[in-house]
Backbone as JSON, one array per atom type, in Angstrom:
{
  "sequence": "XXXXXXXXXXXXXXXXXXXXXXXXXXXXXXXXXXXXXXXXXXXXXXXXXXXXXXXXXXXXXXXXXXXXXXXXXXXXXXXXXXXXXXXXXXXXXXXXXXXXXXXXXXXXXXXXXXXXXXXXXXXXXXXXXXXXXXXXXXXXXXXXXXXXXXXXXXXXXXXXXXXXXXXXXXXXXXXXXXXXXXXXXXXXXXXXXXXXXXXXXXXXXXXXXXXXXXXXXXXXXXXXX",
  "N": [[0.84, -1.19, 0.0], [0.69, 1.87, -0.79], [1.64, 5.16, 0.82], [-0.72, 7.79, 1.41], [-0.38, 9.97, 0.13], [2.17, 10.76, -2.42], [3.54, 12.66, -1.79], [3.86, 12.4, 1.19], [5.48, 9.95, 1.24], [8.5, 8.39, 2.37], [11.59, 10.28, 1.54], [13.62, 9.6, 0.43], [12.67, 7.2, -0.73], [10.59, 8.22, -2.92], [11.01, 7.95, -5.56], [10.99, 5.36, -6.56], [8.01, 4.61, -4.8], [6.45, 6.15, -6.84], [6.93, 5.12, -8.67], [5.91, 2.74, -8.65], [2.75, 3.56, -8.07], [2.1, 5.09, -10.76], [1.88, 2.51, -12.15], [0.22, 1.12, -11.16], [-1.97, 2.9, -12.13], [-2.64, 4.72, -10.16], [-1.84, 7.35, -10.16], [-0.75, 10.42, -10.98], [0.62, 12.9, -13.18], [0.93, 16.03, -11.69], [0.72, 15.21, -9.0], [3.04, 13.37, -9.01], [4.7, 15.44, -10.04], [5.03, 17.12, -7.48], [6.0, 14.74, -5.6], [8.45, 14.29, -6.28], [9.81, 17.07, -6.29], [10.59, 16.94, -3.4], [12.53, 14.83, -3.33], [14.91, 12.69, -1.93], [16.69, 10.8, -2.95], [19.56, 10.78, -3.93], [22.25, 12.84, -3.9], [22.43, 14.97, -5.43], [20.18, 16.94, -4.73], [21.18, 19.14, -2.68], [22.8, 20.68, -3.96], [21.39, 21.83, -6.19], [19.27, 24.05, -7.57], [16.34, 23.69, -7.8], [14.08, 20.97, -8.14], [13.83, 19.72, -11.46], [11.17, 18.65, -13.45], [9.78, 16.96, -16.34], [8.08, 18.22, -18.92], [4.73, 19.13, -21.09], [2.35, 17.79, -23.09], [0.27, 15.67, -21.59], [-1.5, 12.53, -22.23], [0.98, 12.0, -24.95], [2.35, 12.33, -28.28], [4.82, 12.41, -29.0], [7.71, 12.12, -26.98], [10.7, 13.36, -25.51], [14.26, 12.75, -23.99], [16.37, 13.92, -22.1], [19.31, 14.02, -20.88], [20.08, 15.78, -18.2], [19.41, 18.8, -16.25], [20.37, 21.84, -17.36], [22.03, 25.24, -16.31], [20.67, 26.9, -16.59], [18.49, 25.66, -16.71], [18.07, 24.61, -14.06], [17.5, 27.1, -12.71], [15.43, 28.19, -13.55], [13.57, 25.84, -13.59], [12.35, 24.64, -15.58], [12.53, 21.67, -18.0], [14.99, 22.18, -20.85], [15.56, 24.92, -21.36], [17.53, 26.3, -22.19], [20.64, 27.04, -23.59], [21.38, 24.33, -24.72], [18.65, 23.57, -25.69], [17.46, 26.15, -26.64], [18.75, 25.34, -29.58], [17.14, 22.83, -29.81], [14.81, 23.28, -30.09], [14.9, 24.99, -32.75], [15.76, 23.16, -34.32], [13.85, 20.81, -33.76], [11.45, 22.66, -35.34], [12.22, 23.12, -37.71], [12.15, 19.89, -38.46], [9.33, 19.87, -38.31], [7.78, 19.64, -36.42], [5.94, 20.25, -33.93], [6.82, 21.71, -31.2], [5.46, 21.89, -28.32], [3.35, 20.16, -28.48], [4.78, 17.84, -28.05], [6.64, 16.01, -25.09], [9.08, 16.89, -23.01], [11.9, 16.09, -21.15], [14.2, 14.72, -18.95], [16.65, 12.39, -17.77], [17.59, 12.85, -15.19], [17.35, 14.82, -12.6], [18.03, 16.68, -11.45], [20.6, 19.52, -11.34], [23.62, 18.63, -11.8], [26.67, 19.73, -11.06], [29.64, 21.89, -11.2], [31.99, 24.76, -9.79], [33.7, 27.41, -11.29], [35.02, 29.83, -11.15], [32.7, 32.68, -11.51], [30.66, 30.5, -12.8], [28.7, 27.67, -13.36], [29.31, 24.86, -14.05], [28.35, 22.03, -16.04], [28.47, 18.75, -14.82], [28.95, 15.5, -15.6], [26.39, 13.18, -14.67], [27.01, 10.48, -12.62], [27.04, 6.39, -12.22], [25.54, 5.66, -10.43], [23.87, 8.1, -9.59], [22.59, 8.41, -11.71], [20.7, 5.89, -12.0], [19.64, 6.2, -9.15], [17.66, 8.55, -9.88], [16.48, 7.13, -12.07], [13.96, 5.92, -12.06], [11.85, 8.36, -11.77], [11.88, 8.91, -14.29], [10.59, 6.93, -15.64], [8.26, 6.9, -14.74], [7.32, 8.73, -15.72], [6.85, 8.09, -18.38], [5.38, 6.11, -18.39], [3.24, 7.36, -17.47], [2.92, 9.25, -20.08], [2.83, 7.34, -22.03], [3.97, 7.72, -24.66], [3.91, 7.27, -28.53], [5.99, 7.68, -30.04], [9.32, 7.73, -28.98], [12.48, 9.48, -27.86], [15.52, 9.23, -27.52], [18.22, 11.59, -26.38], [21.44, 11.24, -26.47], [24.09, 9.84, -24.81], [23.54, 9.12, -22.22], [21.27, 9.46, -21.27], [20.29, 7.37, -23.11], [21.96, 5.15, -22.73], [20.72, 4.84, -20.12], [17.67, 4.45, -20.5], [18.26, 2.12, -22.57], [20.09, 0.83, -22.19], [23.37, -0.67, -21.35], [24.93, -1.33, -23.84], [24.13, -0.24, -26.33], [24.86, 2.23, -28.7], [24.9, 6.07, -29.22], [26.71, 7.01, -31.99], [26.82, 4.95, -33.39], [23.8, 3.93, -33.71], [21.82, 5.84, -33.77], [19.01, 7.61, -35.65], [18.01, 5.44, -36.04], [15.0, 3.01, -36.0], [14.57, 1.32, -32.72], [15.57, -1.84, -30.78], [13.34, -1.82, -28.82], [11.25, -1.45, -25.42], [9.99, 0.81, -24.54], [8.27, 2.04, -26.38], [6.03, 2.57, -29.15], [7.87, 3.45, -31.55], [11.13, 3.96, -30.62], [14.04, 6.06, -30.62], [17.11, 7.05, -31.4], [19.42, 9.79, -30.47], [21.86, 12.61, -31.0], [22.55, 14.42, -28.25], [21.43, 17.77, -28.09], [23.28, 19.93, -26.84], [25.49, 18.95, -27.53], [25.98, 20.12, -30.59], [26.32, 22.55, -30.18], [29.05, 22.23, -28.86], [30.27, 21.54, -31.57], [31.62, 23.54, -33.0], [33.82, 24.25, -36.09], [32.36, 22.73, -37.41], [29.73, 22.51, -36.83], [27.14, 23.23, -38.71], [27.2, 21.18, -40.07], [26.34, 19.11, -38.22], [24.1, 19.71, -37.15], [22.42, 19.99, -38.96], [22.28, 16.97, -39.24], [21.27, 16.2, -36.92], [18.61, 17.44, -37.23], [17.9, 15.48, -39.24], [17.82, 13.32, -37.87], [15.57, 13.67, -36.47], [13.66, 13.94, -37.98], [13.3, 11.59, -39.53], [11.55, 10.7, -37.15], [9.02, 12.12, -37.19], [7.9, 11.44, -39.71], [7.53, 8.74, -39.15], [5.71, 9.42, -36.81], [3.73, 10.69, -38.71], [2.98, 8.64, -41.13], [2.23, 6.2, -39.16], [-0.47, 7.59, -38.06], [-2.0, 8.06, -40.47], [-1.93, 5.51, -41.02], [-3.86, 4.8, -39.15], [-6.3, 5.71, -39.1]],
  "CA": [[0.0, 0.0, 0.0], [1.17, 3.16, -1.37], [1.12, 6.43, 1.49], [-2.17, 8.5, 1.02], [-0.36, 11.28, -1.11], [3.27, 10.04, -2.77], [4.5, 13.71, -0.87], [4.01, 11.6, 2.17], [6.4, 8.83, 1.13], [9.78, 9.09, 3.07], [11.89, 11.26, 0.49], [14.61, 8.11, -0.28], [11.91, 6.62, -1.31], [9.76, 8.29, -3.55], [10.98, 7.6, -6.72], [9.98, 3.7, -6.69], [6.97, 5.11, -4.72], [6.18, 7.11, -7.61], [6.93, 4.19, -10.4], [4.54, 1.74, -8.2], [1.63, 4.55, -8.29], [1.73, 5.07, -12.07], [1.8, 1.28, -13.02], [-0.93, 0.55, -10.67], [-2.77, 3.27, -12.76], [-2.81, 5.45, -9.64], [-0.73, 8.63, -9.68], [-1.36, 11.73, -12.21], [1.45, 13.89, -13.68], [0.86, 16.83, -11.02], [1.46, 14.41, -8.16], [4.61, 12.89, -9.46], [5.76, 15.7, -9.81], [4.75, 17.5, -6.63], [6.5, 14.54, -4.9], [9.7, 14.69, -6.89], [10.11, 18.39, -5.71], [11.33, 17.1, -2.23], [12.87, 13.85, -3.58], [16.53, 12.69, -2.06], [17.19, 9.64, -3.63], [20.46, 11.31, -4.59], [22.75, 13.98, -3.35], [22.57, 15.88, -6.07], [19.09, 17.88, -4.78], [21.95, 19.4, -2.3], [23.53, 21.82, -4.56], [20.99, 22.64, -7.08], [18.16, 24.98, -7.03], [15.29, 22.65, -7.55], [14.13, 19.37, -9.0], [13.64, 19.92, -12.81], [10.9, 17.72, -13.74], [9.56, 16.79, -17.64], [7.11, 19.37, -19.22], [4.2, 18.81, -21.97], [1.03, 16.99, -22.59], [0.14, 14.1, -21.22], [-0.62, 11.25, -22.95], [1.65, 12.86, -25.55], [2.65, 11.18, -28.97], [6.29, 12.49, -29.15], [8.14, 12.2, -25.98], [12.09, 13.56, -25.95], [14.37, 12.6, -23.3], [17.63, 13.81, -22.25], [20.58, 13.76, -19.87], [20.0, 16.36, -16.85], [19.09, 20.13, -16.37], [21.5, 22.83, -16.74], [22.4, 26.42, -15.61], [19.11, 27.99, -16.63], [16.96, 24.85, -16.4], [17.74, 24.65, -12.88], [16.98, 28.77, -12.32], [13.82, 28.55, -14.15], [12.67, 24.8, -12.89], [11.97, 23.97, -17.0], [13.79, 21.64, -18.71], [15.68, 22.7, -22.8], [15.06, 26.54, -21.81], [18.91, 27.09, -21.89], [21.02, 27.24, -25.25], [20.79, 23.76, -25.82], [16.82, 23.99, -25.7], [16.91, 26.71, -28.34], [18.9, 24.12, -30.59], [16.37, 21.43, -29.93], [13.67, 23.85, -30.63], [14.95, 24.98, -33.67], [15.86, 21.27, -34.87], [12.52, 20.37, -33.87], [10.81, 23.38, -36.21], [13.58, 22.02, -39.06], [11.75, 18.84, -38.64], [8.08, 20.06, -38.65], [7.95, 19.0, -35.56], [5.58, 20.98, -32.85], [7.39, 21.09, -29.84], [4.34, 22.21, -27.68], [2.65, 19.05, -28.71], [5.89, 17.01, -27.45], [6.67, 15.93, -23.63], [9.94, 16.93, -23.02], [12.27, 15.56, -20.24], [15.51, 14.74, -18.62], [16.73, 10.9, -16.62], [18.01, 13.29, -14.08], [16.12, 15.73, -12.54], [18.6, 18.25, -10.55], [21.86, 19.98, -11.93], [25.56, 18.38, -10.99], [27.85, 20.88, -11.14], [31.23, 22.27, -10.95], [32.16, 25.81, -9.99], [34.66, 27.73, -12.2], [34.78, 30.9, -11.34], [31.24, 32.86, -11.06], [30.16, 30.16, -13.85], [28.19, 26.46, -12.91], [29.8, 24.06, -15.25], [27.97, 20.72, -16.26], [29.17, 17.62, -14.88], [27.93, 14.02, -15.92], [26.37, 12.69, -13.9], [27.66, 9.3, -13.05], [26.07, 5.59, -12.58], [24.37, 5.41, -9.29], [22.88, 9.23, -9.46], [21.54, 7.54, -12.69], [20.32, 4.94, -11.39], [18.64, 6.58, -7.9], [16.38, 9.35, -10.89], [15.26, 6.33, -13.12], [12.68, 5.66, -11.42], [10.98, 9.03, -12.1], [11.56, 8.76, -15.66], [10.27, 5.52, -15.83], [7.09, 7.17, -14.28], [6.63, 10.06, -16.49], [7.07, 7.14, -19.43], [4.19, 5.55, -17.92], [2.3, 8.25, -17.95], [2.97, 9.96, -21.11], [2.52, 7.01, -23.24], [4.0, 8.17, -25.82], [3.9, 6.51, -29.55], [7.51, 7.87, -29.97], [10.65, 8.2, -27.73], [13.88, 9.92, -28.28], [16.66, 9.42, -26.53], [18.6, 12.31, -26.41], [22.7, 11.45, -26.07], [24.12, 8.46, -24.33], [23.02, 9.27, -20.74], [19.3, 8.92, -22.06], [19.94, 6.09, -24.09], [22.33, 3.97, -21.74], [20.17, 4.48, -18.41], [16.52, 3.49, -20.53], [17.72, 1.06, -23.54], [21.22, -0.34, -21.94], [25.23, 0.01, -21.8], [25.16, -1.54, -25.17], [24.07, 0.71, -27.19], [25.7, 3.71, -29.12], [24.61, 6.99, -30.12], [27.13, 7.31, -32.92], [26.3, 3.59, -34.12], [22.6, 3.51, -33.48], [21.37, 7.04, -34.08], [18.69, 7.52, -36.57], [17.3, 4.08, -36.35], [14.19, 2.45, -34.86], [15.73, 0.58, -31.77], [14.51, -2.94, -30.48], [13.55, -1.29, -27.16], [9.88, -1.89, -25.01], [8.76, 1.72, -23.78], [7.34, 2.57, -27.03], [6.19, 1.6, -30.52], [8.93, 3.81, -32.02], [12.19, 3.87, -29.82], [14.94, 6.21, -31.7], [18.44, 7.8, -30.5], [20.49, 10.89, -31.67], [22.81, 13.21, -30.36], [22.32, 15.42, -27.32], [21.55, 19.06, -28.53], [24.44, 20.72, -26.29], [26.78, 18.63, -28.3], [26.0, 20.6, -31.29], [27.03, 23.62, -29.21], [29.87, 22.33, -28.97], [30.6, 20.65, -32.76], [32.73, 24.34, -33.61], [33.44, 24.26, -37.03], [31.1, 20.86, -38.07], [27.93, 22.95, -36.16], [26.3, 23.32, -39.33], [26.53, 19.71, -40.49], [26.18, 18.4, -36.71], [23.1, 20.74, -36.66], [21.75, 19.0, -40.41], [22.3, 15.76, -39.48], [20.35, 16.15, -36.04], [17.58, 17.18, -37.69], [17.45, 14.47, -40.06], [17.37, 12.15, -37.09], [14.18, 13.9, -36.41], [12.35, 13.89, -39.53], [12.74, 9.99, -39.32], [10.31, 10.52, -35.96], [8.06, 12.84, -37.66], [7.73, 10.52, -41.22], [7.17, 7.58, -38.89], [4.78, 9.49, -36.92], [2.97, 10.66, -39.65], [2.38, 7.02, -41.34], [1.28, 6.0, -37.94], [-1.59, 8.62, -38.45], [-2.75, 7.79, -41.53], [-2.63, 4.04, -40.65], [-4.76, 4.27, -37.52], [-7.43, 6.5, -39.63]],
  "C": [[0.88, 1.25, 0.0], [0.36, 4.4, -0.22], [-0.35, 7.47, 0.73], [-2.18, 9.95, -0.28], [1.29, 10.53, -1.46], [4.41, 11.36, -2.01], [5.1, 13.03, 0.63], [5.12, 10.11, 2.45], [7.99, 9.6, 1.53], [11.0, 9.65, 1.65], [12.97, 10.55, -0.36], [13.56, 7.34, -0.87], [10.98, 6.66, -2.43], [9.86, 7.93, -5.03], [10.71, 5.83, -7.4], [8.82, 3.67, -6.39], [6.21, 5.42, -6.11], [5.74, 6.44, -9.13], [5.67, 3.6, -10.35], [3.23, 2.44, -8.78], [1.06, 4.44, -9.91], [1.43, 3.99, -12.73], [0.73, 0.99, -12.71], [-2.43, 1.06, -11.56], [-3.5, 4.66, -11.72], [-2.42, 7.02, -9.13], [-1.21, 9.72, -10.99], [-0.01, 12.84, -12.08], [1.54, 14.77, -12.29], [1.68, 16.11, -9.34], [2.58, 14.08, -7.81], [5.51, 14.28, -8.99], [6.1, 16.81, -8.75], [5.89, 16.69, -5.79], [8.28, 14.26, -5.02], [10.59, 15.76, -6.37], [10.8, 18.57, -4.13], [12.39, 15.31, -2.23], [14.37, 13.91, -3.09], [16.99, 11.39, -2.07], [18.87, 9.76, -3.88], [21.04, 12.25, -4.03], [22.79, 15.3, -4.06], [21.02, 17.16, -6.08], [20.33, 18.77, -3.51], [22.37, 20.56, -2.74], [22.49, 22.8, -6.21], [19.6, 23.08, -6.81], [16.92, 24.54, -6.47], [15.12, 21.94, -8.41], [13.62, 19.72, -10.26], [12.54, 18.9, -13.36], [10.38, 17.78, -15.55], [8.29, 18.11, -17.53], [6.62, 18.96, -20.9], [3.29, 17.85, -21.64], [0.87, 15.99, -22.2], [-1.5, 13.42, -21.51], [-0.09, 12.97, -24.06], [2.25, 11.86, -27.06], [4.1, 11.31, -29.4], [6.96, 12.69, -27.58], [10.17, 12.71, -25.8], [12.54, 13.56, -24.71], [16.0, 12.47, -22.99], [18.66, 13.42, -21.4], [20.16, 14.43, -18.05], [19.89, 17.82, -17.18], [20.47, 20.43, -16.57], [21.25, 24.2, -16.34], [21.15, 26.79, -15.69], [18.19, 26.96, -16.46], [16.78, 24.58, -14.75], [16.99, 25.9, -12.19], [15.52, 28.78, -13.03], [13.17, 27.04, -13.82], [11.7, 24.39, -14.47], [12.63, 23.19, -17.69], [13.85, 22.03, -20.67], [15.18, 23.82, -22.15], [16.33, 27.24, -22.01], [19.4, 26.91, -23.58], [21.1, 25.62, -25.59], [19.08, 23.21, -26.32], [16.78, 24.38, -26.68], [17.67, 25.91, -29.77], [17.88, 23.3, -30.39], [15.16, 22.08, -30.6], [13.46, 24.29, -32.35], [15.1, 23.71, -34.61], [14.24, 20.76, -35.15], [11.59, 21.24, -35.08], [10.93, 22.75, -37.7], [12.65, 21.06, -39.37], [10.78, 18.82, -39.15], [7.95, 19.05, -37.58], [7.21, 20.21, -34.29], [5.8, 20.57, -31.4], [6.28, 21.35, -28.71], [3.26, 21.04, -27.47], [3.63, 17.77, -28.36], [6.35, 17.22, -25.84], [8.31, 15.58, -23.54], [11.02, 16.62, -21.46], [14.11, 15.04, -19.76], [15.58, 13.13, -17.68], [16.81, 11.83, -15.59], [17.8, 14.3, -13.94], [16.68, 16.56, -11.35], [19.75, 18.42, -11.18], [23.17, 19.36, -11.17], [26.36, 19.17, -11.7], [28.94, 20.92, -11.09], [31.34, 23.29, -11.14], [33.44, 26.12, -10.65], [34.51, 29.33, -12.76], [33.74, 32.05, -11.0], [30.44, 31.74, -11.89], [29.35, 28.54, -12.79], [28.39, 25.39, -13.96], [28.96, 22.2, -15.07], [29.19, 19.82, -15.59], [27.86, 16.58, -14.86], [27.57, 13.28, -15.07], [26.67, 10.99, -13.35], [26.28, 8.01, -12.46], [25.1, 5.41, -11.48], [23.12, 6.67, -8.77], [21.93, 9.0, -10.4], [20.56, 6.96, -12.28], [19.28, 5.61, -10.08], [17.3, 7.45, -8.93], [15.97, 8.26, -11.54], [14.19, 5.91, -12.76], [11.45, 6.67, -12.28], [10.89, 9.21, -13.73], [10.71, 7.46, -16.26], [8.38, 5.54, -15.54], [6.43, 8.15, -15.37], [6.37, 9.27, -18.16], [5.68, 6.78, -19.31], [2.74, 5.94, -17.69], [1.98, 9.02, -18.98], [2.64, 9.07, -22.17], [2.99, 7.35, -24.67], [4.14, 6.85, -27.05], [5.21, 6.25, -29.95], [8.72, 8.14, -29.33], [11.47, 8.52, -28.5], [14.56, 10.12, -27.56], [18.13, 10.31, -26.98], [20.33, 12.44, -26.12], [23.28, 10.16, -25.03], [23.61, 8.64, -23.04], [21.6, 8.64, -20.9], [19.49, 7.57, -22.16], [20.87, 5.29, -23.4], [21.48, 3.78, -21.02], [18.55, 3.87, -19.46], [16.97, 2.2, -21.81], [19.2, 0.09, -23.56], [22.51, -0.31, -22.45], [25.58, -0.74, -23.28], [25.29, -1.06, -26.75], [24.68, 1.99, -27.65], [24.83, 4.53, -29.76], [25.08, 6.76, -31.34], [26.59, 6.12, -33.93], [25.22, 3.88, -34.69], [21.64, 4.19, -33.74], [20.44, 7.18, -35.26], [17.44, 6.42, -37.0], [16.32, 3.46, -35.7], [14.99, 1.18, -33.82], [14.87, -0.67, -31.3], [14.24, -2.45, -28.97], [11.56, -1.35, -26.5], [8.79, -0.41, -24.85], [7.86, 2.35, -24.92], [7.29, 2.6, -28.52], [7.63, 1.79, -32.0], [10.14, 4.51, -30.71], [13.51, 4.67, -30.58], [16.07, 7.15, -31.21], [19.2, 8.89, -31.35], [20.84, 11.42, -30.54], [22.49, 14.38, -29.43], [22.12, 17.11, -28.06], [22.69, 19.78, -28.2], [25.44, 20.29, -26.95], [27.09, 19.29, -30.17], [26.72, 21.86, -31.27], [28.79, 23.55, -29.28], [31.22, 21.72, -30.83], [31.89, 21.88, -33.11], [32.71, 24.58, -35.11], [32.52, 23.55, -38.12], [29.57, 21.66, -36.92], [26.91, 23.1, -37.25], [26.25, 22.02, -39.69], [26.25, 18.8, -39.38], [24.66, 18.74, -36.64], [22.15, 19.58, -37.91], [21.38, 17.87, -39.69], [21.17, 15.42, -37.99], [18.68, 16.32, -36.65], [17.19, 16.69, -38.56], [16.74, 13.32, -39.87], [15.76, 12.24, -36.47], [12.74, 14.25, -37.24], [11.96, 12.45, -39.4], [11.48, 9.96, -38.34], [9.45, 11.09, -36.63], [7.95, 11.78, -38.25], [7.0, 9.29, -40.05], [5.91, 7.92, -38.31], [3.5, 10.13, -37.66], [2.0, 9.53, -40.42], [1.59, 6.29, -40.49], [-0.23, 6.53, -37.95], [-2.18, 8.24, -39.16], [-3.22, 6.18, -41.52], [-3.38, 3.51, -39.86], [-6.3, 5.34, -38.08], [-8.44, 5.49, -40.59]]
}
């Protein structure tokens, strides 16, 4: 038996709390992520502002899913609102791709850091901070339903489809994976950021990987009409 609200679940706990709830068929977006907001599964709610959780409709038929907040997604409590956001956004447009109509999201759902200066520098987060957030991704999965997933950079795509897999390999391609009828991997947006002089064909080739999602769900559409 699942506590009377999932806020009520002791705060190491909530993110299995949280999975249970949604499978049972009992938990609702707002909830989740109400009890997320005091979640310490992890040390990393410690140093950053607050818990970042996914954003967009629910059920939802495009779902995108990346690594972890950064500098501005922690200060604004949204995640993609920072520069690589406005790459994904633009990518996504590229695509024909309404991001407003897509449920956008992160495995890890507070900022790890490194100071350097006045600045807050990304760090990766490693396998057991992984590991303590999958839970809540695993929840917002469960609730979002989506038709399509995208795993957003290896962080994404190790922690839901397994240390086997490669971006650079795998990218592009429907994946044999369970959470959803199309499963498909490409390259983190921030790494475009950093491509330098290859940012325009880094930038192309991203949104090529997202036309494939569109095209597929398009066909989808017309075949369920």
């Amino acid at each position: 038996m699942r506590p009377a609200t999932l806020a009520a679940a002791p705060p190491e706990d909530r993110p299995t709390a949280a999975l249970v709830a949604a499978r049972s068929g009992s938990a609702e977006l707002d909830e989740v992520r109400a009890a997320a907001a005091g979640c310490r599964a992890c040390d990393l709610w410690a140093r950053a502002t607050q818990t970042v959780f996914g954003k967009g409709p629910v059920p939802a038929r495009l779902m995108l899913v990346g690594e972890q907040p950064g500098d501005r997604e922690d200060v604004e409590g949204e995640p993609f609102v920072g520069p690589a956001g406005g790459v994904l956004a633009r990518a996504l447009e590229e695509a024909g791709i309404d991001r407003e109509q897509a449920f956008v999201t992160n495995v890890v759902k507070h900022f790890k850091w490194r100071p350097s200066g006045k600045r807050r520098l990304h760090e990766r987060p490693n396998r057991t901070e992984v590991g303590a957030c999958l839970p809540w991704v695993q929840t917002e999965l469960e609730l979002v339903r989506p038709e399509a997933l995208v795993l957003l950079g290896a962080t994404a795509l190790n922690a839901l489809g397994g240390p086997e897999l490669s971006v650079l390999r795998d990218r592009g391609q429907a994946l044999d994976l369970a959470q959803a009828p199309l499963v498909l991997t490409t390259v983190h947006p921030s790494s475009i950021l950093r491509a330098g002089e290859d940012r325009d064909a880094a930038f192309g080739a991203f949104v090529r990987d997202l036309r494939v999602v569109q095209r597929w769900l398009d066909r989808r559409a017309l075949s369920l009409e």
